[in-house]
N, C-alpha and C positions, 0 to 999 in steps of 0.2 A: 510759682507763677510770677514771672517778671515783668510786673506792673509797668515799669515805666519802657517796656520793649528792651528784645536782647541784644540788637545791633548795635541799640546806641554809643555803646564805650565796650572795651574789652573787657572788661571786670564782669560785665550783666552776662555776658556768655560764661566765664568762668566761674561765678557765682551760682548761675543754671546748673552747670554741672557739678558742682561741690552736694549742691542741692539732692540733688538724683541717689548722689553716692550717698549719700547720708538714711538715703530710704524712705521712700513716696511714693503715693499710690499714682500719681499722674504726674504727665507733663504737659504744664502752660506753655501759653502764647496770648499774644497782642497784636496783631497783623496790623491793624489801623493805628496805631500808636508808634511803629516805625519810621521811620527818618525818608524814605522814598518808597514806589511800590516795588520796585525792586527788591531793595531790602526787607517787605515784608513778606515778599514770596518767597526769598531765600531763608527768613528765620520758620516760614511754615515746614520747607523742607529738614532744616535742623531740627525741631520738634519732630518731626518721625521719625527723624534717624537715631536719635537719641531714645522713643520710646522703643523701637525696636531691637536698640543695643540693649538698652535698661528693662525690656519685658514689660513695659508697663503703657498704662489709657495713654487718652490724647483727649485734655479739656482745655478749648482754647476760648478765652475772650474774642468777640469777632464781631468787624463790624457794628460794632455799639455807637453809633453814628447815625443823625438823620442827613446824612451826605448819602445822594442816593448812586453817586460812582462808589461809592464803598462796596467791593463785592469780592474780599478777599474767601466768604465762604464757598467760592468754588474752587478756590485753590486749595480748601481742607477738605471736599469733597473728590477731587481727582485724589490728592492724596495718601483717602483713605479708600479708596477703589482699586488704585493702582497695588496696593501694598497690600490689599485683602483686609483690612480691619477694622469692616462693619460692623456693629455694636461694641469699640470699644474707642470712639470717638465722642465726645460731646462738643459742641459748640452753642456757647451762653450770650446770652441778647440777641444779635441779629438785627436790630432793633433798624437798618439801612432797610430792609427789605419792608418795613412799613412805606419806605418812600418810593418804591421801584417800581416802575414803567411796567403793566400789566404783563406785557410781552416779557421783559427781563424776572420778574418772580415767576414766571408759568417756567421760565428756562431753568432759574435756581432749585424753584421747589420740585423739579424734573431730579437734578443731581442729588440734592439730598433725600430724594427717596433710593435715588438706583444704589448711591456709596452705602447709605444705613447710617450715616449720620443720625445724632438725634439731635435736634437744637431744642436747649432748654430755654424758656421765658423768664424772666424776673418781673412782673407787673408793677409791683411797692417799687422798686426802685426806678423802670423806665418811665412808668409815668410821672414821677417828680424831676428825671433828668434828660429828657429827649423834649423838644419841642424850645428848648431855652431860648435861641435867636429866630424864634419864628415870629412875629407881631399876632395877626390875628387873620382868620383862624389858624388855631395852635395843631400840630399835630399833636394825637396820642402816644406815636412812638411803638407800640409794642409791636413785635414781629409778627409776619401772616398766621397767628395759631389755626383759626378753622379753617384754612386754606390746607396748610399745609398736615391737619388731621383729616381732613376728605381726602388726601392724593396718598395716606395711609402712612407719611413721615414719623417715625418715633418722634416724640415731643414731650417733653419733662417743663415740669413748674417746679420752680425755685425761690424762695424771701430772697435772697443775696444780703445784702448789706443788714446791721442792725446797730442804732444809734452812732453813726461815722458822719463822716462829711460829705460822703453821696448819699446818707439815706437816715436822717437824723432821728426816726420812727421807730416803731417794730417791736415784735416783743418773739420774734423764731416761731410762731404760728402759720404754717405753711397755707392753714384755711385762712386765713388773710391775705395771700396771695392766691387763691383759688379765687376769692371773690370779689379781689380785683380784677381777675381775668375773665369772669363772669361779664362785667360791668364793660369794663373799655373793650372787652372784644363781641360785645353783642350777642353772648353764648346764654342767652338767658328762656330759652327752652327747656322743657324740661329734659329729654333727651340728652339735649346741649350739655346741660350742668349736669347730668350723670358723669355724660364724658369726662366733665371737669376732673372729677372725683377721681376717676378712674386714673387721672393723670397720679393722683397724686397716694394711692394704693397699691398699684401697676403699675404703669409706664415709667415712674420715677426710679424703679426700680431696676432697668432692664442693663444698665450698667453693672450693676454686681450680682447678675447672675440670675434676676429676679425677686418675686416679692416672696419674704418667708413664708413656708408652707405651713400651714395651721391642719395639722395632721397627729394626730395618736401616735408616739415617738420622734415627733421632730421639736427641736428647740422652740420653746414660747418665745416668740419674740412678737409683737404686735400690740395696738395702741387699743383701748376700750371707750366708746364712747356713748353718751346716755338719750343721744336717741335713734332712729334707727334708719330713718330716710336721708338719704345723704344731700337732699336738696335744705333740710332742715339742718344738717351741719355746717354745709354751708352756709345759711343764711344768719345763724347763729352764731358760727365762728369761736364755740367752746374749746374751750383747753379739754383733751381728753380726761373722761375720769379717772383712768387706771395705766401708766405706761411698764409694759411688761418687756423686761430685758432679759435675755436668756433664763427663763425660765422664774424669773425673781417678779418681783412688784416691785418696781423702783421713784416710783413718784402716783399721787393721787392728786386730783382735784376738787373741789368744793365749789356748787355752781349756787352763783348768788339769788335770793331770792328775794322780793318784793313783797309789800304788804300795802292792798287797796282798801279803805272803812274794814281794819280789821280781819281782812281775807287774804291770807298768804296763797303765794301761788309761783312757781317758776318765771322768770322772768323770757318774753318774747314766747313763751308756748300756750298759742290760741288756746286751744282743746282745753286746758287747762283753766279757764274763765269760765262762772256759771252766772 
């Protein structure tokens, strides 16, 4: 991923591709980090021509800007239309498209259903870094998620950053970022917060191939967790009890518990109070 954009000097292009040859599973982009727009529609084109040589995704940073002319994701939406390679595109934040003129997101979230784009969210990190030079009221920042999950858009939830300079928090709990996209995008039906879940057992998945199958003969791979409603997981936000990696038990957890006059009891589980 070349963070600071590939146009900028000749080295960031050549470095890209020393990268590739070295062996990875994608290839980045930065369209809004670019030096003009010309140049970032020419580095979007390099990005596909390079995954196409190389065999390999297309995960591009985009538009992570509350500039609401920032609209390089319909240039990674033609294309991944043009070149046929629906589901195997992602494009992360988005985060322009919180600001865009009703008309102009009904046109976007139009292309990235037709291409198959999926755009992932990052919540933990857009809502501490979108809204910076706004005074008041602040925007939230995060991209159209329920919009663009009603018009049936593949959509992926992401932490991104943990303890850096964009995101000085975090501990790689992805139900930490499920319930902040609960919270700032007003998904707080129950319904809603299924969906949420769903993003993040599903749809986070639809990049490689799907979510593993929990089937008599196929590899254990899958997270255990100790309650069973996933509106309580989210709201809870527990570390899984048990994570299972090919077929092994590779990490447990140990969920804290509280004592009120003497009466122990799980911590945050009502039912559990007499």
């Amino acid at each position: 991923f070349p963070q600071d954009g590939i146009l900028v000097s000749p080295e960031q292009k050549d470095n890209l591709v020393w990268s590739l040859k070295q062996g990875v599973d994608a290839v980045g982009g930065i369209p809004h980090i670019e030096r003009t727009p010309e140049e970032a529609y020419e580095s979007m084109g390099l990005v596909f021509d390079l995954a196409e040589k190389y065999d390999m995704m297309v995960d591009v940073h985009c538009d992570e800007t509350d500039d609401p002319t920032s609209r390089h994701i319909e240039t990674v939406c033609a294309q991944t239309q043009d070149r046929s390679m629906g589901g195997m595109v992602i494009a992360g934040h988005c985060t322009a498209m919180h600001s865009y003129s009703g008309p102009a997101a009904n046109k976007v979230i139009s292309a990235i259903h037709r291409s198959g784009v999926q755009i992932v969210t990052n919540p933990l990190d857009s809502i501490v870094l979108q809204g910076r030079f706004d005074t008041y009221p602040k925007r939230r920042g995060l991209t159209r998620v329920p919009e663009l999950l009603q018009a049936g858009c593949y959509v992926g939830l992401g932490h991104d950053s943990i303890v850096d300079p964009w995101y000085p928090l975090g501990v790689g709990n992805l139900l930490d970022a499920a319930s902040m996209a609960v919270h700032v995008c007003h998904l707080t039906g129950k319904e809603e917060m299924r969906r949420v879940f769903q993003l993040l057992v599903c749809d986070n998945h639809i990049p490689f191939g799907g979510a593993p199958k929990i089937d008599v003969g196929e590899t254990a791979e899958f997270l255990v967790h100790s309650l069973a409603d996933p509106l309580d997981i989210i709201r809870l936000r527990r570390p899984p009890s048990y994570v299972v990696r090919n077929g092994q038990v590779i990490a447990k957890n140990q969920h804290p518990k509280a004592s009120v006059h003497g009466e122990e009891f799980e911590t945050g589980c009502f039912e559990e109070l007499h």
